[in-house]
N, C-alpha and C positions, 0 to 999 in steps of 0.2 A: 431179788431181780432189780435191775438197777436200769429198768425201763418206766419208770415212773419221773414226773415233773410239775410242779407249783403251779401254778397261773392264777391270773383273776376270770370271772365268767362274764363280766359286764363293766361298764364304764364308771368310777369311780370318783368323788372331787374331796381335794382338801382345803385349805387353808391358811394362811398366817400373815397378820401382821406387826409390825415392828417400826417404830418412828415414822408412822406415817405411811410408810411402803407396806403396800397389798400385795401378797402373793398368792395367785390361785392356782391350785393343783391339779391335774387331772392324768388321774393313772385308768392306760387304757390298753385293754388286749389287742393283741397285735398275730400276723403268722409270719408276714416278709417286709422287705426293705420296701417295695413299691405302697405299699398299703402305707408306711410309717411316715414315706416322702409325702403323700398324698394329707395327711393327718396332720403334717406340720405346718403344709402349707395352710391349711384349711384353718387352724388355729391361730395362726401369723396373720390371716385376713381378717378373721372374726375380731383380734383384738387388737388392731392394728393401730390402736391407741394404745397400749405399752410402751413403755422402756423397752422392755427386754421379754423375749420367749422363749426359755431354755427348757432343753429335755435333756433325757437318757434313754436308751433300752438295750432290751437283752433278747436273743434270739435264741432259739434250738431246747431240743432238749442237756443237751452237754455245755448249753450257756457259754458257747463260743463267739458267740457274734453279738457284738456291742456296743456301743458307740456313747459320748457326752459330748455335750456344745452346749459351748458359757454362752452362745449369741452377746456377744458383746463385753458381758460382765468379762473383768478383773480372770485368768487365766485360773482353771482349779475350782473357782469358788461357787462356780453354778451348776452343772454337768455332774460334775465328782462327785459331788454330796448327794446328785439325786440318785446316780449311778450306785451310788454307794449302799442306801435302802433297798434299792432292787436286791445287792448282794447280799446284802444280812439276813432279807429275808427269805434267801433264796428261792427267790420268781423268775420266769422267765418268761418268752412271749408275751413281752410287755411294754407300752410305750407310755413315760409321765413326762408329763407338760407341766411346765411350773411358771406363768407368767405372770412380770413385777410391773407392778403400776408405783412410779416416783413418788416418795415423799415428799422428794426437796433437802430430807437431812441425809447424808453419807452414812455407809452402815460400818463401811470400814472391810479388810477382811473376810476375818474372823465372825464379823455380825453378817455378812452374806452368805458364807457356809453355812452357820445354824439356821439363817432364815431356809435356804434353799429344804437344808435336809429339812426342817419342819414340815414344810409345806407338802411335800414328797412322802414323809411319814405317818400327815395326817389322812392323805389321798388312801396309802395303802390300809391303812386302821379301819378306811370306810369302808373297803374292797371286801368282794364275796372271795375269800382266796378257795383254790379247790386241785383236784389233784388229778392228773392228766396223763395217760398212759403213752407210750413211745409206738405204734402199731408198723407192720410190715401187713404186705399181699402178698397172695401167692395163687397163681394160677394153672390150674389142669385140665386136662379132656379125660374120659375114661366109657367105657360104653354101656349101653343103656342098665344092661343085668346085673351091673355091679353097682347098682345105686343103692341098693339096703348099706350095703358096706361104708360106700362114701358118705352117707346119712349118720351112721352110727359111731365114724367116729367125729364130724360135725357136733351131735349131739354130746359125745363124752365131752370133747373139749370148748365146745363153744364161741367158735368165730364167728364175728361177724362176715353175712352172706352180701357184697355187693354186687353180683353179677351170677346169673345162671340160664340154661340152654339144655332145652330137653329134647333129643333129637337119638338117632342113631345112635351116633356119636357126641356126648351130653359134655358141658364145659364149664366151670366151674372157680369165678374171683371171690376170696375170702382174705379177710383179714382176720388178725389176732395180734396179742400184743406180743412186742419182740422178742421177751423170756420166756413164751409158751412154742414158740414158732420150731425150733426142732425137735419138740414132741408130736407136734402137729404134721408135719414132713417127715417124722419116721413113719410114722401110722398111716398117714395117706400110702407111703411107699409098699407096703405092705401090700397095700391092696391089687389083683391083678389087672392088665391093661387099663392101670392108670399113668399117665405120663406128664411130667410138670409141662407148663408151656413160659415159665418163665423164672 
């Protein structure tokens, strides 16, 4: 089933320095773009005695949604490298912060790529990495005397319950994750006057 994906569970910090230049890391769980805008600001202020604040990250589970910014550094050599960690290790929903504090000496480069990806590789090495399902909902009504049935197969297959309504007519938001989801919809269907509502 190809609804599973990597992540980190909590906030992570690395390290590196090199001639002087301090780089510190901070790889950080992420779900959207407003949270990640919000994040960099927030990091851009804290250290707003930097050189430079470069990140990368990666959205979704299908790792479609992306982004690197050198903030300033030389084209490739900030972004890429961190961006580049994220892909090897294949994580996603994830934001790292890599900000340099000046040495004064030029790293060149080639010394900037290694720095970045260091810094970035030592963030995720700290990281609790863990492994995250793809889930879908699915919503029904069905009436009240058919509840053993809709119970049993809840119980066979095991979704999670976020929403229910015991009435007459009883209603019914469950999740599951997205490779169980047309066993779960054959089997609900089965059941008599039950009807999806979405």
């Amino acid at each position: 089933m190809n609804d599973e994906f990597k992540t980190i569970s909590s906030i992570a910090e690395g390290q590196y320095s090199e001639k002087r230049s301090k780089f510190l890391a901070f790889a950080i769980p992420v779900s959207n773009i407003d949270e990640i805008k919000e994040l960099v600001t927030q990091y851009q202020k804290k250290y707003y005695d930097a050189r430079h604040v470069c990140y990368a990250y990666m959205l979704g589970a299908d790792r479609l949604v992306f982004r690197a910014n050198d903030n300033g550094e030389p084209s490739g050599t900030a972004g890429k490298p961190i961006l580049g960690q994220i892909n090897s290790n294949g994580l996603t929903d994830i934001l790292i912060i890599v900000i340099r504090y000046f040495g004064g000496i030029k790293l060149g480069t080639s010394g900037l790529i290694q720095a970045y990806k260091a810094a970035a590789t030592d963030a995720i090495s700290n990281a609790n990495i863990i492994t995250k399902t793809v889930n879908e909902q699915v919503s029904f009504i069905y009436e009240f005397h058919m509840m053993n049935s809709v119970m049993k197969v809840i119980k066979d297959l095991n979704p999670k319950i976020i929403n229910q309504v015991y009435d007459n007519d009883c209603s019914m938001t469950i999740q599951i994750r997205k490779g169980l989801m047309p066993e779960l919809k054959l089997q609900l269907s089965k059941i008599e006057t039950l009807h999806f509502t979405n």
